[in-house]
C-alpha positions, 0 to 999 in steps of 0.5 A: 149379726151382721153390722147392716142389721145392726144399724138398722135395729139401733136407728129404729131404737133410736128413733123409739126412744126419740117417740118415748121421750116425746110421749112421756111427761105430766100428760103421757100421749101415746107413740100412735097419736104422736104418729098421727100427730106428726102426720097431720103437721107433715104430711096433712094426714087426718087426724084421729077423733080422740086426739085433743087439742091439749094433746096436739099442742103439747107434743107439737109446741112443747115436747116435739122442738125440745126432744129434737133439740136434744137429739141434735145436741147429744148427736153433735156432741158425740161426733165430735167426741169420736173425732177427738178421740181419734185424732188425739189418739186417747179414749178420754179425750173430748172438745172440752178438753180444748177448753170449747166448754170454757170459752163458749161459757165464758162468752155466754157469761159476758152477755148474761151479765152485760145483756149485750144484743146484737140487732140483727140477732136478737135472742140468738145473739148468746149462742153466737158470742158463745160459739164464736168464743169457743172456737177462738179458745180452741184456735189460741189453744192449738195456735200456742201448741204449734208454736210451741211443738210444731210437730204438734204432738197430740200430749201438747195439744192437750196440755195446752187445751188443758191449760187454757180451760182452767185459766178460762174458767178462772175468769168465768169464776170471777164474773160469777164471783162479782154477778150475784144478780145473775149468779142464778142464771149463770149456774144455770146455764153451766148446767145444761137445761133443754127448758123452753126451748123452741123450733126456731133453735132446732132449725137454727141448729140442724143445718149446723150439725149436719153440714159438720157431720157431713164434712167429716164423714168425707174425711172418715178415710183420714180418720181411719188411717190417722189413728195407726199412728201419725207416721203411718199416716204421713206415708201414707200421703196424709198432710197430718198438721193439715188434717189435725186443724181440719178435724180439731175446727170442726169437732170444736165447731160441733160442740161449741155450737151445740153447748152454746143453745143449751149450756155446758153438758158433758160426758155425752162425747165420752160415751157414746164413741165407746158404745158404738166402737164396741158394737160397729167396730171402728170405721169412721164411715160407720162410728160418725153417723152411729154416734149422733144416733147414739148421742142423740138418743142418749141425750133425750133419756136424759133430759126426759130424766132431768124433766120428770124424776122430781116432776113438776120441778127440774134438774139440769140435764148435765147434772145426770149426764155427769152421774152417769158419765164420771163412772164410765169415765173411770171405767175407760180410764182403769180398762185403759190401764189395765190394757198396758 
């Protein structure tokens, strides 16, 4: 099949799971009234006689911004897996590898704890201290990495990163440790949850990601010469320390802003990348824009699992991320073996 005819299928798959997601629940609504839903929301489209007031409220006001959210999450997620993976040049390498997961949790753990607010921000003032927290873990993670490689090796950044992570998360243990009035609220949002989730996040959210994505397509050339080897790259006119700082910002950037709305969910920006390296190849032109469609797909099966398998009641989302993602981590890393 020719990859044109496979991007078409997998975006209108893609799409449908985005419907499906919203249509399943408590109340099921079915893909052609969300259609016409969306229409008249749109476009003013008549709406249809046996559509009800509940049905529109609770597609519109409910499922709609949460399934959109989730989308964009799992999109922005998976991007900035496939950069990572790349840049660092191994399968199972990831912004969390950075220790973004970390710093943007411990940033939100601070506002949980201290109900700190910033005037101006209001309820976005956690997922902006989270953001910001994340990418300065990740600048001091790479700042320390060159001074102390200043070629920067891909195995220091990600030592480095490693470290990093599990001081940060030594301290985010302590406050935990010492917070037993918000414990709850903590674990919660380590976890991952789409739960009242609003349009307001996805319109804060979208322009984000998609200024991201868009960037790093127009690096996509990079990216490509850039996972022959950093050699290859610099003789080939690629100022690879340069590049390296663009494509790490950016890919922290892209998670740390997607985590800080929702909390930590992992092992989305390990699969996805895979997946769609395995069916379009590995051109970055391609494998960016599939990733957030695989991503974001992803991503809303998940949470229309985490919101109905023990249905009224509600599991994290990054609780069934991780039960499917630890398997698949093993098999990368024992394929990876095996290849050597």
């Amino acid at each position: 099949m020719k990859t044109k005819s496979k991007i078409i299928i997998s975006i209108i798959i893609c799409f449908a799971v985005l419907i499906f997601g919203v249509g399943m629940g408590s109340v099921y609504v079915h893909p052609t009234e969300i259609i016409n839903i969306l229409g008249n929301k749109l476009f003013s489209v008549p709406l249809s006689e046996n559509i009800s007031k509940t049905s529109i409220s609770i597609v519109w006001n409910l499922r709609l911004p949460r399934a959109l959210l989730a989308f964009i999450v799992g999109g922005a997620l998976a991007v900035s897996g496939s950069v990572m993976q790349s840049v660092l040049k191994n399968p199972l390498a990831s912004s969390f590898t950075l220790g973004v997961s970390s710093g943007a949790c411990l940033g939100a753990g601070l506002v949980i704890v201290t109900g700190f607010q910033i005037a101006f921000l209001g309820i976005f003032t956690l997922p902006f201290v989270g953001l910001l927290c994340g990418m300065l873990t990740v600048i001091l993670a790479v700042k320390f990495a060159s001074r102390m490689d200043k070629n920067m090796e891909n195995n220091t950044i990600i030592l480095v990163g490693m470290v990093f992570s599990l001081f940060i998360n030594a301290f985010l243990t302590l406050l935990t440790a010492m917070s037993k009035d918000s414990i709850e609220q903590l674990t919660l949002w380590q976890m991952g949850s789409f739960a009242l989730k609003e349009w307001s996040n996805v319109f804060v959210l979208l322009p984000i990601v998609l200024v991201g994505v868009l960037v790093l397509m127009r690096y996509s050339r990079e990216l490509d010469i850039m996972t022959f080897g950093e050699d290859q790259a610099f003789t080939m006119g690629v100022d690879v320390q340069k590049a390296k700082w663009i494509f790490l910002g950016l890919s922290a950037a892209l998670t740390g802003s997607a985590i800080s709305f929702v909390g930590v969910i992992g092992f989305i920006d390990l699969i996805a990348p895979h997946v769609v390296r395995k069916i379009f190849g590995s051109s970055h032109k391609i494998v960016i824009p599939m990733s957030l469609f695989f991503g974001g797909a992803f991503m809303v099966i998940c949470d229309l699992i985490a919101r109905t398998i023990v249905s009224p009641s509600e599991l994290p989302v990054g609780a069934i991320t991780a039960l499917v993602g630890a398997p698949f981590f093993v098999y990368v890393y024992f394929n990876k073996r095996k290849e050597k």
